[in-house]
N, C-alpha and C positions, 0 to 999 in steps of 0.2 A: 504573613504566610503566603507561599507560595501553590494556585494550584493549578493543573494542567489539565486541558481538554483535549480530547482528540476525538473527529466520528468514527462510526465503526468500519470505516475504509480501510482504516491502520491494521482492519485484523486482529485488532489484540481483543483478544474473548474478557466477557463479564469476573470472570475469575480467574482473570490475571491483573484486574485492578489494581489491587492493592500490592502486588507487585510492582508495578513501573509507577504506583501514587497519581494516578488519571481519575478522570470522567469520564466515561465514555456516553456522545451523543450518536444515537442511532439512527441512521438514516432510514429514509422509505423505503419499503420492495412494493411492487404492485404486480401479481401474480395474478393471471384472468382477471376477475374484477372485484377480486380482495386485498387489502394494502396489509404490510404487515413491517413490525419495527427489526430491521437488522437486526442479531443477537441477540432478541429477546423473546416474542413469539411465532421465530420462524428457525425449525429444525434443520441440521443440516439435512439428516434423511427425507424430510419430508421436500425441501427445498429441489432437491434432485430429484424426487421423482417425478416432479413439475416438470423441472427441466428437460431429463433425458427420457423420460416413460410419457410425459405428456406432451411433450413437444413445446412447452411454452415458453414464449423470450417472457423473461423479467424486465420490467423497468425502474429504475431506480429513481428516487427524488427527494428534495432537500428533509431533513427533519423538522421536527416541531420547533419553528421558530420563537410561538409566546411561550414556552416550559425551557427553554432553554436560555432567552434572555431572562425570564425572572432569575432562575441556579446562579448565572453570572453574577447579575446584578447585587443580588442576595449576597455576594464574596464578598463586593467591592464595597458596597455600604458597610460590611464590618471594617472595611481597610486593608483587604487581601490583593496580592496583584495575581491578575490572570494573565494564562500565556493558553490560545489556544492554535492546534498545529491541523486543519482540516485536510484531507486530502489534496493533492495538486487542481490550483482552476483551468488549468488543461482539461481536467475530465471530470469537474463537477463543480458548482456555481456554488458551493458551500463557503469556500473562501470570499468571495465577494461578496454575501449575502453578509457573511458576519462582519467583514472586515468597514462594510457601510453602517450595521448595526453600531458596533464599538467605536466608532473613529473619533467621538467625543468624549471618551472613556482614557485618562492617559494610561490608569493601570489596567487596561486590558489590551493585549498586546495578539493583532492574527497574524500569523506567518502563512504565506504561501509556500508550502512543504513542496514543491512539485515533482512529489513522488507520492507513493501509496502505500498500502502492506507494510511491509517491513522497513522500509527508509523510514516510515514514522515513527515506527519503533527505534529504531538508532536513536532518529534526534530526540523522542522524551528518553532516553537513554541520557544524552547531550545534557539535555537540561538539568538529568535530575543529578548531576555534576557538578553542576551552578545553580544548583536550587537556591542558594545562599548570599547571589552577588548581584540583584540584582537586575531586572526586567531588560535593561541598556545593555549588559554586559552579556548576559543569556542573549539576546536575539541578534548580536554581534557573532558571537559564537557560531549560532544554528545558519547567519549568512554564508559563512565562511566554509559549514560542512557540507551545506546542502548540495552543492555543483556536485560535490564529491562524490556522492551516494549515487551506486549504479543498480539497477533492476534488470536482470537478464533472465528471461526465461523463454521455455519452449513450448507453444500452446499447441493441442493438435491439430487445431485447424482456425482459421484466422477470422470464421462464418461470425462467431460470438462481438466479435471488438468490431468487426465490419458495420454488423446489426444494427448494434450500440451507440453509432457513430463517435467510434474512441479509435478508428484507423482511417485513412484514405481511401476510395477505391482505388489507384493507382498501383498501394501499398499492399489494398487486399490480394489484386488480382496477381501483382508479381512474386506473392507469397503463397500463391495458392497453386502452384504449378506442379503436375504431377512429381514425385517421389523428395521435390524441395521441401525444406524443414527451417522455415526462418527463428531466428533470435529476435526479441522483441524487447525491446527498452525502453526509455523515459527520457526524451530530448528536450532541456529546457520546459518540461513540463508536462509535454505531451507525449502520447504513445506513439512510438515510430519504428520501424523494424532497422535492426541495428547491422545485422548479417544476413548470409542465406549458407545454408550446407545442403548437399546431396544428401537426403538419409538421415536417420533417427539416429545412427552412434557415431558418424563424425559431426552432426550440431552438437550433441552432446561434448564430444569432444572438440570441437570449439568453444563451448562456454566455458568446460573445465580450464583450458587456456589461460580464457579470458579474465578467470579469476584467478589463476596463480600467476598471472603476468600483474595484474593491475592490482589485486588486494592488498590492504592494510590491514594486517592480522591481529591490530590493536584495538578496534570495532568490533561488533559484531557481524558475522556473518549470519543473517537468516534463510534457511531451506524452505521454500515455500511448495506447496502445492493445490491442486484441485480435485476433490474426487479420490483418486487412486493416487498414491505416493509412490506405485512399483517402480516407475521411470527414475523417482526422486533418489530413492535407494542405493539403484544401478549408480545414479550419477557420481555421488557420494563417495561411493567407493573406487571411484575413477581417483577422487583430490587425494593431492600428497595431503600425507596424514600432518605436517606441520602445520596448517588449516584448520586440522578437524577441532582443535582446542576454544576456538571461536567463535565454533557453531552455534546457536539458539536449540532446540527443538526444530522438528519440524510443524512449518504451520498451515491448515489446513485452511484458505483463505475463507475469510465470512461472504457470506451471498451476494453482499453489495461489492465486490469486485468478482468472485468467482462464474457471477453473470454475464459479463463481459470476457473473461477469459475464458469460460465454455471448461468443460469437466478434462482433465487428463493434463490441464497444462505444469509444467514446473520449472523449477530454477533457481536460484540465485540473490538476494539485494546483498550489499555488501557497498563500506566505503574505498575509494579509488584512492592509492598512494598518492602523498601531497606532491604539486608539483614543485621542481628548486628551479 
């Protein structure tokens, strides 16, 4: 049997388990000077009003290392192969941490997903396609889609991923110029501002673009946002409705990336047309 692990970078909430056939491993928040487990005993409301009413940066860090090697372990002693998909090690050391753990485990297989949110929802999307062929042939597969998978969205302001150290200053400060509205992406891994527009409705009207230019309507597309989805909405209803059939829900990212992306951001992950 095949099972799949993902941390809660991926966004996918407690009760959506059993839907995509995951685990989900929760990473740290550490809020003033109480830590708390992503998706589990940390509300979104209460998460925000840390945030925006208290002023407080979150920090984020690895999960419970010994409870989560034992769950693996625990699989593969009955004979189970794992695949786990940790968020990108661009912006968070979970991939490495496990990937050193497991490396003498042949049926436990870490992929560097180097994307977040919703790209990892695609590929246990990916997987649970090939659930049935194979550890070699899945992680073949998820090589070949990963490049593909784009994250476009529009934060309000670039102070959060600055903070965070998940942007450049070079990238903050040329992002942060009055009435500019950068697009923010997933370059080989890491967080890198991918455009700039004048103004909140032509970025927006760049990203829409960017997805009816580049999408493969045969993935999933996930609407992501932070806080307030009003922006996400507007956007939405900008895309040709040939799109709309592709959509996910929209999702309302979990603390351990919407700390980094700061409240009001949105947008876009979706896979990019193969190249011929």
């Amino acid at each position: 049997m095949l099972r799949i692990f993902v941390d809660s970078g991926s966004s996918i909430k407690q009760d959506e388990k059993k839907h995509y056939n995951v685990e989900i491993i929760p990473l740290k928040i550490l809020l003033g000077d109480k830590e708390y487990r992503d998706g589990i005993d940390l509300s979104m409301d209460f998460f925000y009003s840390q945030l925006i009413d208290e002023g407080l940066f979150p920090k984020t860090s690895l999960p419970s290392l010994d409870e989560t090697e034992k769950k693996i372990m625990k699989y593969v002693e009955q004979g189970d192969d794992v695949i786990i998909l940790p968020i990108s090690s661009g912006i968070s050391g979970t991939y490495n941490t496990f990937r050193i753990m497991f490396e003498d485990q042949p049926n436990v297989r870490v992929i560097d997903t180097k994307v977040a949110v919703g790209g990892v929802r695609i590929l246990v999307e990916e997987v649970n396609k090939y659930r049935d062929k194979g550890l070699d042939f899945i992680e073949q597969k998820l090589n070949e889609l990963i490049p593909r998978i784009r994250v476009a969205a529009i934060p309000e302001t670039l102070e959060y991923l600055h903070r965070g150290g998940r942007l450049s200053k070079t990238a903050y400060v040329a992002g942060s110029l009055a009435q500019v509205k950068p697009l923010i992406t997933f370059d080989d891994g890491s967080v890198k501002v991918l455009t700039k527009a004048i103004g909140l409705k032509r970025a927006m009207m760049t990203l829409v673009k960017l997805l009816e230019t580049e999408c493969d309507p045969n993935y999933s597309i996930v609407p992501s946002y932070t806080y307030s989805n009003k922006n996400l909405v507007d956007l939405i209803k900008m895309v040709d409705h040939k799109f709309l059939p592709s959509m996910t829900h929209q999702d309302n990212l979990d603390p351990a990336i919407a700390c980094h992306w700061g409240p009001n951001a949105f947008g876009f992950i979706f896979v990019r047309k193969q190249e011929h």
